[in-house]
C-alpha positions in Angstrom: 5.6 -0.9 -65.6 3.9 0.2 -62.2 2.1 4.0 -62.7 2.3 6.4 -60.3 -1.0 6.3 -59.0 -0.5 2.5 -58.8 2.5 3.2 -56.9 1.4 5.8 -54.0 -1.9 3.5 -53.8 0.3 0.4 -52.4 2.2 2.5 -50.6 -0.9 3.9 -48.3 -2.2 0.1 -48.3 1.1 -1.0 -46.6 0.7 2.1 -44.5 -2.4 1.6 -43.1 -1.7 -1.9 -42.4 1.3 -0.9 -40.2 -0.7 1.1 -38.3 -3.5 -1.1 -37.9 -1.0 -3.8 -36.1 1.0 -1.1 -34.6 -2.5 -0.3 -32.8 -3.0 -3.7 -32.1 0.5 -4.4 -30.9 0.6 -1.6 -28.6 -3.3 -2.5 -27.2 -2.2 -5.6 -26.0 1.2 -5.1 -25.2 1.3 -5.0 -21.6 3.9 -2.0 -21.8 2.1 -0.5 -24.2 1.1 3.5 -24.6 -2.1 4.4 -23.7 -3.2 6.1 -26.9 -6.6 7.7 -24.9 -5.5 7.8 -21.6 -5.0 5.1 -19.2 -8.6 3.7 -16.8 -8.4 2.8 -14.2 -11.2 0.4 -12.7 -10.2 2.5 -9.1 -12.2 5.2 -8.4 -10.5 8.1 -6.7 -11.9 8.6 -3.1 -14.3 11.5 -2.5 -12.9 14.6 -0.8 -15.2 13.7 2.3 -14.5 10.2 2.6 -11.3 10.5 5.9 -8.5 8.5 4.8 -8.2 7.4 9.0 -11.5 5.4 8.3 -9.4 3.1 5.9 -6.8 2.1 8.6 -7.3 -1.1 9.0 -8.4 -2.0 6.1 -7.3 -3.3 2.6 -7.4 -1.6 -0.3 -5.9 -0.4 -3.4 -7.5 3.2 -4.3 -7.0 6.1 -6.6 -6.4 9.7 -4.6 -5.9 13.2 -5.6 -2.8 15.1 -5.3 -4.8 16.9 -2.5 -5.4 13.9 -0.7 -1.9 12.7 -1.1 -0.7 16.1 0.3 -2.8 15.3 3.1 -1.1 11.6 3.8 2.6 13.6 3.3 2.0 16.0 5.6 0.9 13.8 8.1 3.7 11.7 7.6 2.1 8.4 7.3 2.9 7.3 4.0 6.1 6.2 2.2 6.1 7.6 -1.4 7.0 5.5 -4.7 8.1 6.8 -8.0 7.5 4.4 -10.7 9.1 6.1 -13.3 12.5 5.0 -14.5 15.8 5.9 -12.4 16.9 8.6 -15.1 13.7 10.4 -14.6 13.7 10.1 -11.1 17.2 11.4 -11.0 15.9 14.6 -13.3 13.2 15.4 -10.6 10.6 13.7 -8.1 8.6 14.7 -5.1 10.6 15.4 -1.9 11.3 11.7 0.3 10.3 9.4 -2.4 12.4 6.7 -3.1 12.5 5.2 -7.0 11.2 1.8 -7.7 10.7 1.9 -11.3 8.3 -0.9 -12.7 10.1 -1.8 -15.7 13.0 -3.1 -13.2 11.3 -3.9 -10.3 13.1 -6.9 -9.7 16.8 -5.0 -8.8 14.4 -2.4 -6.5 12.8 -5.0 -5.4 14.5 -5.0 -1.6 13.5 -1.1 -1.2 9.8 -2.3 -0.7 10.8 -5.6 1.8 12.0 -3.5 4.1 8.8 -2.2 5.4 6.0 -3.9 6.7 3.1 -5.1 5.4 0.9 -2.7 7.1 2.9 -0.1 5.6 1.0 2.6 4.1 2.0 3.5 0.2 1.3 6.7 -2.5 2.0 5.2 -5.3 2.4 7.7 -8.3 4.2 7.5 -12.3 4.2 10.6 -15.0 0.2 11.4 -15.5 -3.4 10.1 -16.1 -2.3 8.6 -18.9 0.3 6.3 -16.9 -0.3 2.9 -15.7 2.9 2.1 -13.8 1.6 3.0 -10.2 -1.7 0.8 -10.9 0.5 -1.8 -12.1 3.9 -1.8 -9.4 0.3 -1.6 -6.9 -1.0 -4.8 -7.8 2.5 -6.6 -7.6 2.9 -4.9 -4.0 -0.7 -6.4 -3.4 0.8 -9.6 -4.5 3.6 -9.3 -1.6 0.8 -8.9 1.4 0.6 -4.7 1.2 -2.7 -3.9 2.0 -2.3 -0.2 2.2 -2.1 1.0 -1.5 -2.8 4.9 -2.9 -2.3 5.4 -6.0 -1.9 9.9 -6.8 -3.7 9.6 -10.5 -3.2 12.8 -11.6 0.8 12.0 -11.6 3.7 13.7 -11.2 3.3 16.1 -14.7 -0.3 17.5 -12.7 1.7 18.0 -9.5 4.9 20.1 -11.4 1.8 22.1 -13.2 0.5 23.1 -10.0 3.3 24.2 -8.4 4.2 22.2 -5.8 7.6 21.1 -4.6 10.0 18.7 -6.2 13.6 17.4 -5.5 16.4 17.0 -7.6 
């Protein structure tokens, strides 16, 4: 007969080796969740650095929601929501158009449409998201050369205030 102590001991060993290869699972899953917040290798551009210098060049770059309100406002960009279509329907910043990751194949003729000099903001839920640096490198992929990602996401840009559609 199995004691109790016995008993609660195998259950924690069978615990913690869930969770070790639930960590592991999710680390290398590449839809994984970032359990410490997502890195990006970009580095978001300095405040000083004009974004008119980059015009004929190709890049894919992190920005700040202040920099991307900069792009809007000037009207040079086309914005992309990564998130999935029942998110975007809930809320997303004004004249974006939805071109979730996860399904980028069936959204896939949103993007084609526009040129390949075609300048993007790029953003997904928060810092901890990786869908804008990941739908980024497949528009890379395709010939865009023109690639800004907003890493602070559209959670940072609700907190603050600013505008959103429905």
């Amino acid at each position: 007969m199995i004691k109790i102590k016995d008993y609660y001991k195998n259950i924690l060993k069978i615990f913690i080796i869930a969770l070790v290869l639930a960590i592991c699972y999710n680390h290398f899953s590449p839809n994984g969740i970032p359990l410490l917040g997502f890195n990006s290798d970009l580095k978001v551009l300095p405040d000083s650095v004009l974004i008119s210098e980059k015009e004929n060049a190709s890049f894919i770059t992190d920005i700040s929601i202040e920099q991307a309100i900069k792009l809007i406002e000037q009207n040079r960009v086309i914005l992309i929501d990564t998130r999935s279509e029942k998110d975007f329907l809930r809320t997303h910043l004004a004249g974006s158009i939805n071109i979730p990751f996860k399904n980028f194949e069936s959204h896939s003729e949103k993007i084609f449409q526009y040129s390949q000099d075609t300048t993007f903001v790029i953003y997904c839920e928060s810092i901890h998201c990786n869908l804008s640096h990941e739908l980024a490198k497949v528009l890379s992929q395709f010939g865009y050369k023109k690639i800004f990602i907003m890493k602070e996401g559209i959670h940072e840009w609700e907190k603050r205030g600013l505008p959103l559609s429905n």
